[in-house]
C-alpha positions in Angstrom: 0.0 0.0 0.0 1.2 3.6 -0.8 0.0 7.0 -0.1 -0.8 9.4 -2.6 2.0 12.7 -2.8 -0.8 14.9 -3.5 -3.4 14.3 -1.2 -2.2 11.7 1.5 -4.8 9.4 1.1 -3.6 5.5 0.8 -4.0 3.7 -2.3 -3.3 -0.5 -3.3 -2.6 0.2 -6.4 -0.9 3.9 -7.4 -0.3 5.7 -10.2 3.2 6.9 -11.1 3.4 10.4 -12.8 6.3 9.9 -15.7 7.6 13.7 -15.3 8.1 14.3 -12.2 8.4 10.7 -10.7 5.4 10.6 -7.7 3.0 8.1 -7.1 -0.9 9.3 -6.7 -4.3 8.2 -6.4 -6.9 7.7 -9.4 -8.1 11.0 -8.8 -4.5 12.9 -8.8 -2.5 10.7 -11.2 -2.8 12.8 -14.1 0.0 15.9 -14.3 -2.4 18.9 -13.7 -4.5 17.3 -11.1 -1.1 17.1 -8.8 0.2 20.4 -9.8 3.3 18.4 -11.5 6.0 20.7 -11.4 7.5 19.4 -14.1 4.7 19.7 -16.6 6.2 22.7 -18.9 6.7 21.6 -22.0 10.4 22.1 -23.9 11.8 22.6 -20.1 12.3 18.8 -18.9 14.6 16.4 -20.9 14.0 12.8 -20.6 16.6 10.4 -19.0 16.2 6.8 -19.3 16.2 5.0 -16.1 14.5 1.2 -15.3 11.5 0.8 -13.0 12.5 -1.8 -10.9 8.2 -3.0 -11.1 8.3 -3.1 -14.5 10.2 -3.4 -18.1 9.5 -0.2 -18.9 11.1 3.0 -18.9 9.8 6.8 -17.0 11.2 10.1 -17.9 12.9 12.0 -15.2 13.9 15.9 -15.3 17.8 16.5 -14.0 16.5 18.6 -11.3 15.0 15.0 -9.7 18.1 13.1 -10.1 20.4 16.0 -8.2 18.0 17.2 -5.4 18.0 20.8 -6.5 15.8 23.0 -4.1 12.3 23.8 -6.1 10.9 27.2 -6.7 8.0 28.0 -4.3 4.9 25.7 -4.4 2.2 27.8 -5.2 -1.4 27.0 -3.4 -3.8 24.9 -4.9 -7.9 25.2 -4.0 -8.0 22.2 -2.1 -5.0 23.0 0.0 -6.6 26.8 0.6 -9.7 24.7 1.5 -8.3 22.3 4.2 -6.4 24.8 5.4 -9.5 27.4 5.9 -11.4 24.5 7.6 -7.8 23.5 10.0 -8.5 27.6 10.9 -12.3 27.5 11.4 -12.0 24.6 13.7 -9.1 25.8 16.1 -11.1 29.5 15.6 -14.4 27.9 17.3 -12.3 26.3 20.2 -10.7 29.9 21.0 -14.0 31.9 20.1 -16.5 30.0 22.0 -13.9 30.4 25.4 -13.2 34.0 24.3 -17.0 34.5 24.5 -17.8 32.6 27.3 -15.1 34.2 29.7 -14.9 37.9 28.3 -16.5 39.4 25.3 -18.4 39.6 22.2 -14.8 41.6 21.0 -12.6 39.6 23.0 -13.6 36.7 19.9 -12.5 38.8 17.3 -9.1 39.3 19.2 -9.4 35.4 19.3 -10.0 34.6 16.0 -6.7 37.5 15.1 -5.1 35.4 17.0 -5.8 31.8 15.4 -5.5 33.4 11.9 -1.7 34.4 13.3 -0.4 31.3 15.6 -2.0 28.6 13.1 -0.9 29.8 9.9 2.8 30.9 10.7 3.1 27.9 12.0 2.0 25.4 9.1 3.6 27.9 6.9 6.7 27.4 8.5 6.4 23.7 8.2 5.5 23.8 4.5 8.4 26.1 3.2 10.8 24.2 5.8 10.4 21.1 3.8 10.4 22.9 0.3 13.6 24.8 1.4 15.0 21.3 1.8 14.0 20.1 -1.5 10.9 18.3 -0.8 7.3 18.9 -2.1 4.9 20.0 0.8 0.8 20.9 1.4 -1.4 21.3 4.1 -3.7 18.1 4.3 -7.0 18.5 6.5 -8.0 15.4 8.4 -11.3 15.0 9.2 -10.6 12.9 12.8 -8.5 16.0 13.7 -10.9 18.7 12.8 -13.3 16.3 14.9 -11.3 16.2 18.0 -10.4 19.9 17.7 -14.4 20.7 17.6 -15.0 18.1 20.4 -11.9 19.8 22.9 -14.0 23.2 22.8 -16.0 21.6 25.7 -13.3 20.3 27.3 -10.6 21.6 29.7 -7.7 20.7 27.4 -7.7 21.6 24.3 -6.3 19.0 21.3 -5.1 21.2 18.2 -4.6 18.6 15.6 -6.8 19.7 12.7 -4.6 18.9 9.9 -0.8 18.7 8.6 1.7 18.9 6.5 2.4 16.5 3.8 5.9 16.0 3.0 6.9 14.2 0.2 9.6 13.5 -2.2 11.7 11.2 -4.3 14.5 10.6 -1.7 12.4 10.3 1.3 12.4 11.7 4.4 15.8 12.1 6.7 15.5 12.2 10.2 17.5 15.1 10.3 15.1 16.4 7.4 12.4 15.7 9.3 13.6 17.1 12.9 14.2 20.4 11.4 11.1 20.9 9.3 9.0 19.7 13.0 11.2 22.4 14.7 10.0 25.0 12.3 6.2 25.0 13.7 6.8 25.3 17.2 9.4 27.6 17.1 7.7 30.3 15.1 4.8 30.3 17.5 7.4 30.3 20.5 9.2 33.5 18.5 5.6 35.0 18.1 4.5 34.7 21.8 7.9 36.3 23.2 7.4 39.5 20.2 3.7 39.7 21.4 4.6 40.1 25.0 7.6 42.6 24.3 5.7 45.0 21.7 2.5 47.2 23.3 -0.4 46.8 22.2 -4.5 45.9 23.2 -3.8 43.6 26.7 -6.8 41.4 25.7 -5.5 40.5 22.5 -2.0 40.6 23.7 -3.4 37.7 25.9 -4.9 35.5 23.0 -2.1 35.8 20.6 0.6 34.9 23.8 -2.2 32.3 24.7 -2.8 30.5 21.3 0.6 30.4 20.2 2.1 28.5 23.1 -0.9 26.3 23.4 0.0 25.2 19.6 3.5 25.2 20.4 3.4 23.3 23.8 1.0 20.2 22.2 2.8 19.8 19.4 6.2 19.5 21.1 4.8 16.4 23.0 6.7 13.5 21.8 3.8 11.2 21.1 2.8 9.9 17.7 2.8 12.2 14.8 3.1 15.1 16.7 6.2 17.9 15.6 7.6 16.9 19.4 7.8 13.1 18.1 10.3 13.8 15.3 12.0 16.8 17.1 12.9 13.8 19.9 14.0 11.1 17.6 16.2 13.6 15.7 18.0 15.5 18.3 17.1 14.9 22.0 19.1 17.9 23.3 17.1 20.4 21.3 13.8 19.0 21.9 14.3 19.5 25.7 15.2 22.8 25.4 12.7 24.5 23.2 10.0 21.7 25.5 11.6 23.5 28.7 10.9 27.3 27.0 7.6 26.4 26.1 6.4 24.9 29.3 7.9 28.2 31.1 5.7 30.4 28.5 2.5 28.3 28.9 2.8 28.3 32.8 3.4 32.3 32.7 0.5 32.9 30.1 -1.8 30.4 32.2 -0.8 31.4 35.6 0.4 34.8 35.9 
């Protein structure tokens, strides 16, 4: 079983693109319903080289072969899609407390704030990865926008509503992978210690402070496919300490 490189969903039997070398469902296999890259005609030159499932042979553009770093991945709709319903769903958890505990204005401060903390930190994923050479998107999943909804009743809130896909002909390295997990937190860390240094409204200093290290501080846990998971099994040392500053922010925006 493989998973499609466009939109992450697993497939038993994928579809190979010949120009720029991925493997995608039924729906994406064709070149412009995966955004291939490498479909501009008179740019790629074919090179010859075996598929080891088959006798035949697959085009490949020079730029696969050597690991060259791409030009920004422009958006596509569905990725602007899942990632406006990744901020809707975090934007009710944060609106509805907002509302509850201070003001009909203190949820627009919220929502500022989502729009801020969630995007920054996808973004920094996403261009992390392509800075590497890989191909990335934001992928919503429907059991995380579930379990976001759901911990808008609860005490503890569970910020999972999507990810970033990472994909790419030479697979993921751990330290590949440690650093583009590093990105997220550590842009909504940056963001939380800006917010509490420049003046500005105290309410929605509070939210932005607030939302960033809650999105920092569960996705540094090392469990499962959370940022903290890969950060751990890449580079112990630094996981601990940007865990350690996170925890310290999250205390002083809860507590104090």
């Amino acid at each position: 079983m493989a998973k499609c490189d466009y939109c992450g969903k697993e497939v038993y039997l994928p579809y190979r693109c010949k120009y720029c070398g991925g493997t995608f469902c039924v729906e994406h296999h064709l070149p412009e319903n995966h955004a291939c890259p490498n479909l501009k005609r008179g740019e790629w030159q074919p090179i010859y080289l075996p598929n080891k499932y088959s006798t035949r042979y697959e085009f490949y553009r020079e730029e696969e072969l050597t690991r060259k770093r791409e030009k920004i991945q422009l958006f596509t709709a569905s990725e602007v899609r899942d990632l406006l319903l990744a901020i809707g769903a975090i934007s009710i958890v944060y609106m509805t407390y907002a509302f509850t505990v201070f003001s009909l204005l203190a949820t627009v401060y919220a929502l500022i704030a989502v729009l801020i903390a969630f995007f920054i930190h996808e973004m920094a994923h996403r261009f992390t990865a392509i800075s590497l050479g890989y191909k990335a998107r934001f992928v919503a999943s429907i059991e995380g926008l579930m379990l976001t909804l759901i911990s808008a009743l609860l005490p503890f809130k569970i910020l999972a509503p999507g990810y970033v896909a990472i994909y790419g002909r030479y697979g993921g390295r751990l330290r590949d992978l440690g650093l583009i997990a590093l990105a997220g937190p550590l842009s909504n860390i940056l963001i939380a210690v800006l917010a509490m240094i420049i003046p500005f409204s105290s309410i929605l200093k509070y939210f932005v402070v607030l939302v960033n290290m809650d999105i920092a501080l569960f996705n540094l846990l090392p469990f499962a496919i959370l940022d903290g998971n890969k950060i751990f099994r890449w580079n112990k040392a630094i996981w601990l300490i940007v865990f350690a500053a996170a925890a310290i922010l999250w205390l002083f925006v809860r507590w104090f």
